[in-house]
N, C-alpha and C positions, 0 to 999 in steps of 0.2 A: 506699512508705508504711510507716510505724514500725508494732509490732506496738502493740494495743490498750492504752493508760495510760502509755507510753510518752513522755515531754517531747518536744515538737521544738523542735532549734533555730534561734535569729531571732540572726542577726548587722546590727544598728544598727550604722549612719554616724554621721560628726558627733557625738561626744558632747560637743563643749563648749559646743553649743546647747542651749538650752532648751525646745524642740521635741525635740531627742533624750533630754532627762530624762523628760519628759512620757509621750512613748511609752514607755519603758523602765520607769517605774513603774503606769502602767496594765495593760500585759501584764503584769509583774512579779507583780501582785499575786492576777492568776487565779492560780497556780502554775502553769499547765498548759505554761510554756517555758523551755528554758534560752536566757538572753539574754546575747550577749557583745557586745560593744561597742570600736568603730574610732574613734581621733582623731588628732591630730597633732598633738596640743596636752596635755602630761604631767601639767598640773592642770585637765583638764577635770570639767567638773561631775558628769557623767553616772559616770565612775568612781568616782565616790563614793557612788553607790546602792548599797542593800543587795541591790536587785534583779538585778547583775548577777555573770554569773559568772565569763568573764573580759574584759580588756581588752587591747586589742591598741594600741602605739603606732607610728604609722608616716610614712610620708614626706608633706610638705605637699603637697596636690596643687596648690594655686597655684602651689608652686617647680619640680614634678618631676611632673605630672600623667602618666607611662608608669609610673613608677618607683612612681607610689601604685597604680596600677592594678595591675602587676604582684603587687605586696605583696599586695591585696586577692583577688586572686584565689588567691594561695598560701594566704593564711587560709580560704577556701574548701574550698580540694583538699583541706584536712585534716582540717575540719570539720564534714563531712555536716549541711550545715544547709538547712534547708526552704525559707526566704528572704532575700534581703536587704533589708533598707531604707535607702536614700540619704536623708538629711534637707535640706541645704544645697543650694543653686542648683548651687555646682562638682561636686559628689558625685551630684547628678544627672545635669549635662550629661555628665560624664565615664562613668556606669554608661550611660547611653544609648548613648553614641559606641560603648563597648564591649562594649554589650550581648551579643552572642553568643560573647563568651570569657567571661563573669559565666555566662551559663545555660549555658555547659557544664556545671556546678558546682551550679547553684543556680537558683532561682525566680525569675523579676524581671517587675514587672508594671511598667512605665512607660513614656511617650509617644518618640517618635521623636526622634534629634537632627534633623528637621527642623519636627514641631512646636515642641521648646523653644527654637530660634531664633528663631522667629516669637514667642514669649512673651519671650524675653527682651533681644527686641529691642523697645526702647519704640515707634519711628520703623515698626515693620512690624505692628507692633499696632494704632498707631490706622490704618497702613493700612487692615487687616481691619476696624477698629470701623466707618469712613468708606465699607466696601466693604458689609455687612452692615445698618449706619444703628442704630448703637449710640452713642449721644454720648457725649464726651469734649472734654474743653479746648480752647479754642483755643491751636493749639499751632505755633510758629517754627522750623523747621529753619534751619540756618546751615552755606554753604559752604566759608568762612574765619572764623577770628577776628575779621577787622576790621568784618566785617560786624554786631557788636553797638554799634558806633558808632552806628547808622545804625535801628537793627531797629526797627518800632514796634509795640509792645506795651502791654496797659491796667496799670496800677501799681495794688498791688503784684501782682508776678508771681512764679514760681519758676524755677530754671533746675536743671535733670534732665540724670545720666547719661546717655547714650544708651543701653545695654545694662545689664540686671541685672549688679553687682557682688559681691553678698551682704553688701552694709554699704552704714548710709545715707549716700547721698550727693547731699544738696539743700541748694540755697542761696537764698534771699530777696532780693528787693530791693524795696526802694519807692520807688526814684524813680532815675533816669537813671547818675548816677554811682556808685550802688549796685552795678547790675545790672553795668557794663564793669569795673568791680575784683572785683568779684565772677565775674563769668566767668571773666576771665583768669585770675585765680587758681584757679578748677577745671580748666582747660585745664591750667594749669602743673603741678596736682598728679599726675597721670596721664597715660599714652597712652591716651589712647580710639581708637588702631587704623586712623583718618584718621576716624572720625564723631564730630561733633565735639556735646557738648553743648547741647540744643536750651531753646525758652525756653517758657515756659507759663504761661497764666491762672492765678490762682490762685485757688482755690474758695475760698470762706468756707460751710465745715460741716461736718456729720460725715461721716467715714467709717465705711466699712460695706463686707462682706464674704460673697461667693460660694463655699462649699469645697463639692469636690464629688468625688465616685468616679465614675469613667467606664472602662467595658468595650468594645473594640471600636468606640469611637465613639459607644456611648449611656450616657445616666447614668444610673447604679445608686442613688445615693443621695447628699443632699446637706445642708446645714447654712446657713444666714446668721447671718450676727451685726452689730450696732454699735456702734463705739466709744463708750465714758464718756470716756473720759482714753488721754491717751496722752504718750510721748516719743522724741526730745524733744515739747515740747509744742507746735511752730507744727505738725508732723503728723509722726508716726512712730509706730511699732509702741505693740498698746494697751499701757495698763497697768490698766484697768478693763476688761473689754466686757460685750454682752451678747445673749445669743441673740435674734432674732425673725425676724420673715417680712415682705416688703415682694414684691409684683408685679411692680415695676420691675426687682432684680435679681436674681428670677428668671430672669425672658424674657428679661435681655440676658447673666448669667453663660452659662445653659444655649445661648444664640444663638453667642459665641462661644467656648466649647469643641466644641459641638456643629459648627459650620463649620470647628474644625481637628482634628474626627473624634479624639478626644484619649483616653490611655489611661493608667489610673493616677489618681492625686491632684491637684487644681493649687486655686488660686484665685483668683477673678478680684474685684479690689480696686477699689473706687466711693469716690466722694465726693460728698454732695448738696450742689448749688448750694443756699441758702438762700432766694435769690431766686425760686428757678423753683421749687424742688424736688423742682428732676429731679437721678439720679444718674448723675455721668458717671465714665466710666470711665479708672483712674486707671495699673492695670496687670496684669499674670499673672503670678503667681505658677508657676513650676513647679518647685515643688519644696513641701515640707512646710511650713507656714505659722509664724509666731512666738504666735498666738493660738489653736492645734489643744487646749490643756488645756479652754478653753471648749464645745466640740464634746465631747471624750471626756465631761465631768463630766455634758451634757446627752443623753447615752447616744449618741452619734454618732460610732462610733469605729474611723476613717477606716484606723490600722495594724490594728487585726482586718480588715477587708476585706482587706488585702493579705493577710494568712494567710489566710482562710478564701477567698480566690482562687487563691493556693499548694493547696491541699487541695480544688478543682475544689467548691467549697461555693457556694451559692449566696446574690446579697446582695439582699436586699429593701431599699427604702427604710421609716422607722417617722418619726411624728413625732417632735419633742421640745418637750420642755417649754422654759420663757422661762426662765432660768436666768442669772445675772451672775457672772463669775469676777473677781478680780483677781490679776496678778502683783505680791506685794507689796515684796519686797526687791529683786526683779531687775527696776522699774519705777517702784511707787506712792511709793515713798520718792524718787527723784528728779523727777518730776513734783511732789512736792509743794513738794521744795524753791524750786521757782520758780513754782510758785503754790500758796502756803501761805496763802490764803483757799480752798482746797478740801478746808482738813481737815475741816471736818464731813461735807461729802459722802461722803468717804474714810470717816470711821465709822459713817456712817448704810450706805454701799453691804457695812463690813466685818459690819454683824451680818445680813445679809440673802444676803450674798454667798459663790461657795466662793473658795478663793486656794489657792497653791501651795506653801503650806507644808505638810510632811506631817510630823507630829509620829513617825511609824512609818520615816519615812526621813531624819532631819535634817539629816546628816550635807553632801549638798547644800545646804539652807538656812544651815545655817553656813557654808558654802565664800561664799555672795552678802554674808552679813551681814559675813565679813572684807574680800571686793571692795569695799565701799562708797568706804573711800576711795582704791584704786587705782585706781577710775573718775574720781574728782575729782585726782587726780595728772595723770592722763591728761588729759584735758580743759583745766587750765590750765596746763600745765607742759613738754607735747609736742608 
């Protein structure tokens, strides 16, 4: 333990996410840390906080995952730091696997690589949901490719990764010839490892969201939210949300982290049928979420638990208030361009709403408002 007024330090994963900005300027802003920051990526966002102090740039862990590990833990041994925080799916599954060369060095509070298997595997999830009696989609495993010739399913449907990627990757279809060009062409894009992309109902409604701290298998404290808008826009990360409280994904978030005894942060992602409106469950998150600024802004702030569980502190759960965020440059500005009848919403939800623009650290917000159009480069050009 530091002597008394003393900083301690928080070395952040992931800083080209925006989940790793988030964090990074929330603690940032108590003073009470020195915050240095890990990417692989040399314009990432998060190094452009005011709030940090340094930046380490180092090996992709998709390309070279021993070689990132190795490096991370060298930044460790040198830097007497209190904790680490992994943001990303890879940067989790990999501080898990290697958990006990990270805590020689350091603090680390997260779930088992054999929970975030089971989470990041879609096909062993609705296992558990179907094992537990948690609904979720009606949903087609397939043995072979050829078998989407043949598969029957209600239109329109989606067709899913099998395993968490940490990028989305879903495709639509509405009617026969859709869905078998459309597969194959996700088949071709990738090895999915012989599991091969499976086929799903497709809910018509909002999504909605489980975040939750968990110690030992029970939970400390938790958050829900629902999506306003989102992209892209048929269903992807929000770009509007908003806090509240629903029954349903309570009892079936806390059902299945609570049945895979889970440790650390995760959360567990619903969609309501509009017809039933029941919410079914859509998948797990384990790892830091892309909608966590919503949570911190309504005082739910998921990386202090990690510290103040580095520091044997104890976490209460507290309410919070109904609160709406939007991401505006790294979301709302795309979502509107392709439904540009939701701009009045957009400024009705902006004078009521908080967003992530921080006029004290802008330097990141510039960094999105220059991205705008090497995101539209990217999309129809690559």
């Amino acid at each position: 333990m530091k002597e008394s007024g003393a900083k301690h330090k928080i070395l952040v994963l992931d800083g080209d996410h925006k989940n790793a900005l988030a964090i990074v300027r929330h603690l940032g802003r108590t003073g009470r840390y020195i915050i240095d920051v890990v990417s692989c990526y040399k314009y990432s966002i998060s190094f452009l906080s005011k709030y940090i102090t340094h930046k380490f740039l180092i090996t992709n862990p998709d390309q070279n995952p021993e070689k990132y590990i190795d490096e991370i833990v060298s930044i460790l041994q040198k830097g007497n730091y209190l904790t680490i925080i992994p943001v990303s799916h890879i940067s989790f599954r990999l501080c898990s696997l290697y958990s006990s060369r990270i805590r020689n060095h350091t603090y680390l509070t997260i779930a088992s690589p054999e929970q975030i298997e089971v989470a990041t595997s879609k096909i062993k999830t609705y296992q558990l949901a179907e094992k537990i009696g948690v609904p979720y989609p009606e949903t087609k495993e397939l043995k072979n490719i050829d078998e989407i010739e043949k598969i029957e399913i209600e239109f329109p449907c989606v067709i899913k990764s099998p395993v968490e990627t940490g990028k989305t990757l879903v495709y639509y279809a509405n009617n026969r010839d859709e869905l078998v060009k459309k597969y194959r062409k996700m088949c071709a894009s990738r090895n999915f490892d012989g599991a091969l992309p499976f086929i799903q109902k497709y809910i018509e409604g909002e999504g909605a969201g489980f975040f939750a701290f968990y110690k030992k298998g029970r939970c400390l404290s938790w958050f829900m939210h629902r999506r306003i808008r989102e992209y892209p826009v048929k269903g992807g990360p929000s770009t509007a949300a908003e806090g509240f409280y629903n029954e349903q994904i309570l009892k079936h978030g806390r059902q299945i982290l609570d049945e895979l005894k889970w440790e650390g942060v995760a959360m567990v992602e619903f969609k309501k049928d509009n017809r039933t409106g029941i919410y079914n469950l859509m998948e797990i998150n384990a790892k830091f979420w892309g909608s966590l600024d919503l949570a911190l802004v309504s005082g739910v702030n998921f990386p202090q638990m990690l510290i103040d569980d580095a520091m044997g502190q104890s976490i209460l759960h507290e309410e919070y208030p109904v609160k709406r965020f939007q991401w505006i440059l790294n979301g709302e500005f795309f979502h509107l361009v392709e439904r540009p009848w939701h701009l009045g919403a957009f400024f009705y939800d902006l004078l009521r709403s908080k967003n992530d623009i921080w006029l004290r650290d802008i330097k990141p917000n510039l960094y999105q408002l220059v991205y705008i159009p090497v995101h539209y480069y990217k999309k129809y050009f690559l």
